[in-house]
N, CA, C and O of each residue as an XYZ file, in Angstrom:
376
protein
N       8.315    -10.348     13.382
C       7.011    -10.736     12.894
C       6.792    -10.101     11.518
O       6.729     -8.872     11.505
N       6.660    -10.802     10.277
C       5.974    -10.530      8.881
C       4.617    -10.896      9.027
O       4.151    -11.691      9.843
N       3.976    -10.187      8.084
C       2.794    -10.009      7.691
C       3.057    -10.780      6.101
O       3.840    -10.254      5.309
N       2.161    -12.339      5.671
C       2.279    -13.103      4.546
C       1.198    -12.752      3.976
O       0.346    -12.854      4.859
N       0.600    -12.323      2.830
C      -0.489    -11.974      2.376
C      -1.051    -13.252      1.549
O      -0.284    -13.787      0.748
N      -1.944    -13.597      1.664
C      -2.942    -14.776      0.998
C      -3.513    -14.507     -0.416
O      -4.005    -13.384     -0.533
N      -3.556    -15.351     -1.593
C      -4.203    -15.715     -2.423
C      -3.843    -14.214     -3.347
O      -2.842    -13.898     -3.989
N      -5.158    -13.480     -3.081
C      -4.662    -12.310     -4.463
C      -4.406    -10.847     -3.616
O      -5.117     -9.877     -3.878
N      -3.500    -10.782     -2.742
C      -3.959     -9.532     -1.207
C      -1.873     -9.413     -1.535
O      -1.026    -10.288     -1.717
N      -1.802     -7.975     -1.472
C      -0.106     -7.343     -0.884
C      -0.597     -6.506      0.141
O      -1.589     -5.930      0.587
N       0.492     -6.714      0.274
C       1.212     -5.900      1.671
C       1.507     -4.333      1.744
O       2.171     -4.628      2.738
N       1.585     -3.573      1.687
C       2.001     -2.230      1.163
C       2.470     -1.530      2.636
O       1.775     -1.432      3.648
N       3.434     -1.216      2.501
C       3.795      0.113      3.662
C       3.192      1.624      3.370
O       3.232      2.423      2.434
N       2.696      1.578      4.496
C       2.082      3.161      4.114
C       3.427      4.434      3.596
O       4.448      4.414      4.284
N       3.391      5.012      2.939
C       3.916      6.489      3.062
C       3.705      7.241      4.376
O       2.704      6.801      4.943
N       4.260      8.154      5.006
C       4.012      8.857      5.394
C       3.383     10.245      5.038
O       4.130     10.908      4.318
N       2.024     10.947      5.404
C       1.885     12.344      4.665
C       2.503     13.083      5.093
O       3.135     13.262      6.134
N       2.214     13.788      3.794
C       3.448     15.302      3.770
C       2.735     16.449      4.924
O       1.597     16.915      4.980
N       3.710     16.618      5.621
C       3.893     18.083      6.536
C       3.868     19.189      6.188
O       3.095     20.008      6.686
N       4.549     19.415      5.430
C       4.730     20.693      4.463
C       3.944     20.541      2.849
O       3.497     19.599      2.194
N       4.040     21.685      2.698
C       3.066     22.082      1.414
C       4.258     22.619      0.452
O       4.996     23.564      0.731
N       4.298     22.000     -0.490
C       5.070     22.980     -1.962
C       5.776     23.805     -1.305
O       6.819     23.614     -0.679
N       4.837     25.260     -1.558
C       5.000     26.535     -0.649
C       5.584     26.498      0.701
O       6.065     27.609      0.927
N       5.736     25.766      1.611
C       6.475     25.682      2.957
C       5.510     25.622      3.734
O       5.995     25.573      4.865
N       3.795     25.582      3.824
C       3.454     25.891      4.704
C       2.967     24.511      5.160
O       2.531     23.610      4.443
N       3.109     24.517      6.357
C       3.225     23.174      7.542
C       1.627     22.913      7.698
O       0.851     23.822      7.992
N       1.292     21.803      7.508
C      -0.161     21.304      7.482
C      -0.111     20.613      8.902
O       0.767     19.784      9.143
N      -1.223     21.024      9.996
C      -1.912     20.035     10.903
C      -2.078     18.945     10.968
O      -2.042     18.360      9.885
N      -2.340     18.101     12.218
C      -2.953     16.931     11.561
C      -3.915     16.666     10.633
O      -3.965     15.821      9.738
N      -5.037     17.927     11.152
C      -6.019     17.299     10.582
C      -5.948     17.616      8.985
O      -6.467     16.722      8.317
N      -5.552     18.422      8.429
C      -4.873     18.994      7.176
C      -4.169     18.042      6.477
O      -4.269     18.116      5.253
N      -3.573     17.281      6.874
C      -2.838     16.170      6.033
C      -4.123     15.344      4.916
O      -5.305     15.059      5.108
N      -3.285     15.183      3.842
C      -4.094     14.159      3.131
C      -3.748     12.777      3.384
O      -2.556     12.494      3.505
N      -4.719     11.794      3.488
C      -4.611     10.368      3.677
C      -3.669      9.715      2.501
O      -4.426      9.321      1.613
N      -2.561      9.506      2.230
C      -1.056      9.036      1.628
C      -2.294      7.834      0.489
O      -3.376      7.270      0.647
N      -1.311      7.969     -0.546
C      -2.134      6.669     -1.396
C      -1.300      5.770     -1.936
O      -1.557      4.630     -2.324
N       0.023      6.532     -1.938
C       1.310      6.215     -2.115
C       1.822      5.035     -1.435
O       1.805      5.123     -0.207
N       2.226      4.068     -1.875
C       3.044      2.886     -0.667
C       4.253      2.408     -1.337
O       4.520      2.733     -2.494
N       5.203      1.417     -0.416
C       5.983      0.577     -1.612
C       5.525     -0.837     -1.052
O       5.246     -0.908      0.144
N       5.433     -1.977     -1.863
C       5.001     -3.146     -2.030
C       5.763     -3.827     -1.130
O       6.942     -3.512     -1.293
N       5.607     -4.693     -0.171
C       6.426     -5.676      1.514
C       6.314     -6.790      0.965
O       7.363     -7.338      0.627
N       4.888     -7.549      0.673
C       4.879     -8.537      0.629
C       3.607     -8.881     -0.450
O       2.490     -8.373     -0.354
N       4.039     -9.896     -1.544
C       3.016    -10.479     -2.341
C       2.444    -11.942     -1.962
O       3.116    -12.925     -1.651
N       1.362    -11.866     -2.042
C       0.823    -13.470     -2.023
C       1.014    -14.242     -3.430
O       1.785    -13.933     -4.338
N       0.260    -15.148     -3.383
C       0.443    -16.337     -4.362
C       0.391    -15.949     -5.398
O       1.346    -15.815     -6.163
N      -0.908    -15.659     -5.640
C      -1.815    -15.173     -6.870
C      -3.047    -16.317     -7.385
O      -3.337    -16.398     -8.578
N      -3.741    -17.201     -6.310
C      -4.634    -17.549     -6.909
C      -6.142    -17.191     -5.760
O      -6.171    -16.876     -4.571
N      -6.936    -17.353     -6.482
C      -8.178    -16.876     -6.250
C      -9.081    -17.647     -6.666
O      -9.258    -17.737     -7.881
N      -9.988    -18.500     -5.627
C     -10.904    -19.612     -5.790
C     -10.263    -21.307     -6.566
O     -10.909    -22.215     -7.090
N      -8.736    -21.155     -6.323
C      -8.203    -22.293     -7.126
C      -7.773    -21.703     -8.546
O      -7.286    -22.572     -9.269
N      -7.833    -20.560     -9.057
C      -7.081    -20.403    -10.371
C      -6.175    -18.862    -10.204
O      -6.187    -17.738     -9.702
N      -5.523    -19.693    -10.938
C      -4.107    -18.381    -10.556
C      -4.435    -17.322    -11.274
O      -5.155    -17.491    -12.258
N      -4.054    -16.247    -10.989
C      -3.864    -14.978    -11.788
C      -2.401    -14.329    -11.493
O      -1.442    -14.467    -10.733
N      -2.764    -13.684    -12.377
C      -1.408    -12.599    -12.933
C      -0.817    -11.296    -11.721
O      -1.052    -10.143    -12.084
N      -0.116    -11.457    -10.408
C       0.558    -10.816     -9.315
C       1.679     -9.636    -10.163
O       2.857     -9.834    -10.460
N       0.853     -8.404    -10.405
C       1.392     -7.740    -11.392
C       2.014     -6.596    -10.622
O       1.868     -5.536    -11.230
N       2.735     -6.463     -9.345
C       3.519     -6.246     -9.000
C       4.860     -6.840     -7.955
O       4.850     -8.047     -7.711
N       5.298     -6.507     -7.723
C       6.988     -7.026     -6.895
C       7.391     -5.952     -5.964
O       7.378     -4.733     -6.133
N       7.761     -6.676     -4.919
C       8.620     -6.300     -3.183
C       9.277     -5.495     -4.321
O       9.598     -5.822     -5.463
N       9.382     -4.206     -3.563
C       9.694     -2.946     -3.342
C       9.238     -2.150     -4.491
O       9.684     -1.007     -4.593
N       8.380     -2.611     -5.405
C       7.574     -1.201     -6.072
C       7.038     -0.419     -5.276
O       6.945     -0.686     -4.078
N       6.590      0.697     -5.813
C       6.039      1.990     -4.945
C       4.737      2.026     -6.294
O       4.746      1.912     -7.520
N       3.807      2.228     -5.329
C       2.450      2.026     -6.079
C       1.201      3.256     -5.747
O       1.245      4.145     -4.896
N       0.427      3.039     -6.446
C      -0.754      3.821     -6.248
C      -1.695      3.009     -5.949
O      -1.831      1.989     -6.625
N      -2.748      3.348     -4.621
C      -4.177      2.575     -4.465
C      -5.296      2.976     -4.086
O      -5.350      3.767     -3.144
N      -6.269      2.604     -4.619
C      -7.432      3.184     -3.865
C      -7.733      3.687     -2.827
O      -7.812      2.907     -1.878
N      -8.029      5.203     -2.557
C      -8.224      5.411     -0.706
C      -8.615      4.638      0.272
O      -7.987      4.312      1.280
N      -9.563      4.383     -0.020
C     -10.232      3.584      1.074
C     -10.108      2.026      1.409
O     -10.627      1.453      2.367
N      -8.979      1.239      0.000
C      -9.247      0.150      0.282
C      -8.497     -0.473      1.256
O      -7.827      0.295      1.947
N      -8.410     -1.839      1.547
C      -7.759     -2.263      2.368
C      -8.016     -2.375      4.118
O      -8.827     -1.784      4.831
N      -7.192     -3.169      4.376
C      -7.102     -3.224      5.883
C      -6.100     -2.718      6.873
O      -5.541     -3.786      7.124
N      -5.649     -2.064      7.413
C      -4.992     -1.278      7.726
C      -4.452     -2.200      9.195
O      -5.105     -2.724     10.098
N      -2.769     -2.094      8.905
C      -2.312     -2.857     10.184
C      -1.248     -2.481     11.068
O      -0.437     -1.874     10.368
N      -0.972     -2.516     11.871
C       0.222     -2.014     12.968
C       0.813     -2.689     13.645
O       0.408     -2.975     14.772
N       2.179     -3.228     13.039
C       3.463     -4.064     14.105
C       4.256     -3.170     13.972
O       4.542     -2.410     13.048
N       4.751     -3.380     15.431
C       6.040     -3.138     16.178
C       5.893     -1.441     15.526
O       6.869     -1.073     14.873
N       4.914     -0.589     15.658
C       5.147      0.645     15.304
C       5.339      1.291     13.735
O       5.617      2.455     13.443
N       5.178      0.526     13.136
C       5.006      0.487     11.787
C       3.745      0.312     10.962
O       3.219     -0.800     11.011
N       3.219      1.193     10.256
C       1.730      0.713      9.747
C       1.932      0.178      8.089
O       2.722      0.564      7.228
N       0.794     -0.941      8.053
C       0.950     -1.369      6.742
C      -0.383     -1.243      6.050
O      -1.089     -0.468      6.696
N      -1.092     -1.783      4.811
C      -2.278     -1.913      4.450
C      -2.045     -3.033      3.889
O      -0.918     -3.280      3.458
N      -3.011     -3.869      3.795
C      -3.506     -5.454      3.059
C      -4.220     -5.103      2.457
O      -5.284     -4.794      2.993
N      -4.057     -4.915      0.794
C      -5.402     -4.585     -0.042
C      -5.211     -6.201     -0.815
O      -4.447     -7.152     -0.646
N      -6.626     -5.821     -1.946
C      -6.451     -7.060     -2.934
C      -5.942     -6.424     -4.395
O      -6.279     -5.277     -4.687
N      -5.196     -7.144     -5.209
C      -3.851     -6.956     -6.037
C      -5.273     -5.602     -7.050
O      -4.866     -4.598     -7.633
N      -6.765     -5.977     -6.985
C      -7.807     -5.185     -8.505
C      -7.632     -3.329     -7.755
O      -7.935     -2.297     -8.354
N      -7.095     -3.430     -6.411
C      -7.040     -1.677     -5.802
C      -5.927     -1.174     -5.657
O      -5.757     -0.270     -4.839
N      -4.816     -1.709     -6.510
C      -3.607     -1.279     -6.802
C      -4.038     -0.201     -8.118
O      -4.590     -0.899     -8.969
N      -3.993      0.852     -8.450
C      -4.226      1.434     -9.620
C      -3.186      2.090    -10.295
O      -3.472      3.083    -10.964
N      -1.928      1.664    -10.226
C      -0.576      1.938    -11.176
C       0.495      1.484    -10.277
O       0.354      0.940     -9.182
N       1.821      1.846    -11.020
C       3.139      1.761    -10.084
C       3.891      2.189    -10.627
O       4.180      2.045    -11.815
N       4.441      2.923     -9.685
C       5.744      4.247    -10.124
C       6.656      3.782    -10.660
O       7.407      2.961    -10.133
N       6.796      4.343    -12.136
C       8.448      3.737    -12.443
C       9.269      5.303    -13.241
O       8.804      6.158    -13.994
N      10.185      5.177    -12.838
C      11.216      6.530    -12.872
C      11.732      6.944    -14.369
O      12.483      7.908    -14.518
């Protein structure tokens, strides 16, 4: 089962948060920070109300996004987020 994202919406795999700290020291659950980090699964089209726009990233970038946005999803044990392409706010390049 894939997850196809619609109109102006990706796919993003969550990161996992970090356990450890710099320093070594092992963070709790509740201590973890919420990951903002993802890499890109799946892009939709790119249009929105009938006019296309500009899908300004690609399957397998690793990106930055807004905390809170998105919809948050779970197959087969795997979590993803469905945001829309304006709560992407950069993408990692090396």
């Amino acid at each position: 089962m894939k997850i196809k994202p619609l109109g102006d919406r990706v796919v993003l795999k969550k990161v996992e948060a970090e356990e450890k700290t710099a320093s070594g020291i092992i963070l709790t659950g509740a201590a973890k920070e919420v990951p903002q980090f993802a890499e890109v699964v799946a892009v939709g089209s790119g249009t929105v109300d009938g006019k296309e726009i500009n899908m300004e990233v690609n399957v397998g970038d690793h990106v930055i996004y807004n905390r809170y946005a998105g919809t948050e999803v779970k197959l087969k044990n795997e979590e993803f987020i469905v945001i829309k392409i304006e709560d992407i706010v950069g993408v990692l390049e090396d």
